[in-house]
Phi, psi and omega in degrees: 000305152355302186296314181291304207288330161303305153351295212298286206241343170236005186258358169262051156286131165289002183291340187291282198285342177262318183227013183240356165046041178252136178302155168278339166297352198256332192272345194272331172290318198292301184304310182296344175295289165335310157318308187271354179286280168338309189286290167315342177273298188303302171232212194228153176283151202228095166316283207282344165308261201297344169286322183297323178287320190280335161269351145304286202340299170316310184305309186307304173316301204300296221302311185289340168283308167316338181262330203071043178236094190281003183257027171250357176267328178291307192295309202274351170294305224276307178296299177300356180298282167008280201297291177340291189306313188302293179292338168286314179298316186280320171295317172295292199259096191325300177298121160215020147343275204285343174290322185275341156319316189315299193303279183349291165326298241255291188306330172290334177285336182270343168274339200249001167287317218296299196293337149314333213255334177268343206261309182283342165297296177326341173250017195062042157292148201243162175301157181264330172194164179243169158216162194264143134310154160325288194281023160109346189287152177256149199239125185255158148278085169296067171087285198203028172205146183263167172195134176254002169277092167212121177269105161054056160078330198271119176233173181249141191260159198220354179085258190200031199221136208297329159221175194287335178303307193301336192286297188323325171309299172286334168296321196239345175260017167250350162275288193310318136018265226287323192278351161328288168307334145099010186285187177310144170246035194236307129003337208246287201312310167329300170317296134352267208296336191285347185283324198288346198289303170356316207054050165262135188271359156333307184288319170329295205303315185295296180312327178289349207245331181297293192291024158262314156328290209229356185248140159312178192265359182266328182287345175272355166290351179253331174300299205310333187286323146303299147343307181303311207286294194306357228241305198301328181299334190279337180248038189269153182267045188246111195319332208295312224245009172271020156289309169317314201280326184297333175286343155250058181232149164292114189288213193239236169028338152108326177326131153316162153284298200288011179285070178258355201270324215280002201255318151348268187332297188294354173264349159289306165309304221276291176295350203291123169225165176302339179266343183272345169286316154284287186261035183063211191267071205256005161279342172260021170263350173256016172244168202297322166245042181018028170248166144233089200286023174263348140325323180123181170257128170250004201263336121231129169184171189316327181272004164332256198347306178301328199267331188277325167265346192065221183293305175336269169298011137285339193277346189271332181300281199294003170270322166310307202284322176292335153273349158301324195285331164286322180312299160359304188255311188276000208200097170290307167293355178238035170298293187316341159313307143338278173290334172292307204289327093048300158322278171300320143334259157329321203260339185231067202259034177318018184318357189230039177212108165321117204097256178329302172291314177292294191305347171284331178298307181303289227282345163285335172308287190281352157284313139337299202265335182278311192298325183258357168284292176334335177267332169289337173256359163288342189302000000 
């Protein structure tokens, strides 16, 4: 159980690989190694499971030989590894109950550090220490949250996690979980309204789809009060919160402030060629730092998957999105799930990535396999 919680909630944390100097391919083998290590002792490997991933794989092995890129054989490999490990694990262990509980926990102590952690920077606490992220941002420890954000004291808190989007992330795809499972919803809510600290507005969107979905009517008189209050904020007259205020303004270009994904697209259309549609970016994956920063930032937003896997990994993206969309429309108790995951997706559409991927994996996974116990047993 261990190995999945790691999965879940700690192995894309940058405390591993930045100061625990472990590579993320070595934390991504080892777990998924382990897993499945597990799994064969526990249960039985799931034949038809595993033929399928294995004729991505091959697919995957051809493209990549045919390109010369072993690192377009690692991404898309990394989403079937993902996926596999996900489904296979929700198929062997019926229960997964006491894992999601596990998660829950962990995140309440991470919400409830978030908001200590904003209150004492806000009050001019300084990081007690920093780490570099992958990508060069520096993450500082506010008491009892990292954050790579901080405006004049105001920071967005991140947990143990490289940004405040990623917290936001888990958070809200660990409600979607628990409402599959169908677990307490008071946990749930906790999570939710304790997440707006994130300030992401993603988590706004998701907690408005929670109280139209799943909250009652006295907790949403208490969401709704949140909401008011975080909202109120936008009209306060304090430099500190005029970053905020830049995210629901209008640029000079026509754009949201918090509009960061649509300029992704258009920079993708611009550079989009017949070979990056099959094999991703695969020439700038043969330069030393394997970007091509005359493209632009491509890096989440819908077409990621496409500009980084090519055809593989778009084929695993629309079939993830066409089956939210059938949960969605066909399965009434798991719309919120469905969409939130839907959401989180499009907007982090991380599939070849630990954490992201596996727990996006789970919850199609356990939703899949409930929808087909169910239907055998109507049968």
């Amino acid at each position: 159980m261990f190995v999945v919680f790691f999965l879940m909630a700690l192995s894309w944390s940058p405390i591993f690989p930045v100061l625990l100097n472990i590579p993320y391919g070595v934390c991504l083998l080892l777990s998924c190694g382990s897993l499945i290590f597990f799994i064969s002792i526990y249960g039985q490997i799931n034949l038809k499971l595993a033929l399928v991933c294995s004729l991505f794989v091959f697919a995957c092995l051809l493209i990549g030989l045919v390109s010369g890129s072993t690192i377009y054989i690692y991404r898309v490999c990394s989403m079937v590894l993902l996926f596999f490990c996900a489904c296979q694990f929700a198929i062997t262990f019926v229960d997964i109950d006491p894992l999601c509980e596990l998660l829950t926990n962990f995140l309440m102590i991470g919400v409830i550090g978030a908001w200590i952690g904003w209150f004492y920077a806000f009050f001019g606490g300084e990081p007690l220490f920093s780490i570099l992220n992958l990508d060069g941002r520096e993450n500082g420890l506010y008491l009892s949250t990292m954050s790579s954000f901080n405006y004049l004291g105001v920071i967005r808190p991140s947990y143990i996690y490289d940004e405040p989007g990623a917290f936001s992330f888990i958070l809200c795809a660990t409600v979607a979980l628990r409402e599959v499972r169908n677990l307490d919803r008071k946990k749930s809510f906790f999570l939710m309204c304790g997440g707006l600290i994130t300030l992401s507005t993603t988590h706004f969107l998701v907690t408005i789809i929670y109280f139209i979905f799943c909250a009652s009517i006295f907790n949403g008189l208490i969401l709704i009060s949140l909401l008011v209050f975080a909202t109120s904020v936008l009209f306060v007259e304090r430099q500190e919160f005029e970053w905020l205020k830049g995210r629901f303004s209008t640029t000079e270009d026509g754009r949201v402030g918090f509009d960061n994904r649509s300029n992704q697209i258009e920079n993708f259309l611009l550079v989009a060629t017949p070979e990056i549609y099959l094999y991703g970016d695969i020439e700038c994956q043969k330069r030393s730092s394997s970007i091509c920063e005359e493209h632009g930032d491509i890096t989440s937003s819908p077409v990621t998957p496409v500009y980084k896997g090519g055809i593989l990994a778009l084929i695993g993206q629309i079939l993830s999105h066409v089956f939210l969309v059938y949960v969605f429309i066909k399965q009434k108790i798991y719309r919120f799930s469905a969409i939130t995951l839907t959401i989180l997706l499009l907007q982090r559409p991380y599939f070849d990535f630990l954490g992201y991927g596996f727990i996006a994996f789970l919850i199609i996974s356990e939703m899949g396999i409930d929808i087909c116990r169910s239907k055998r047993g109507s049968a």
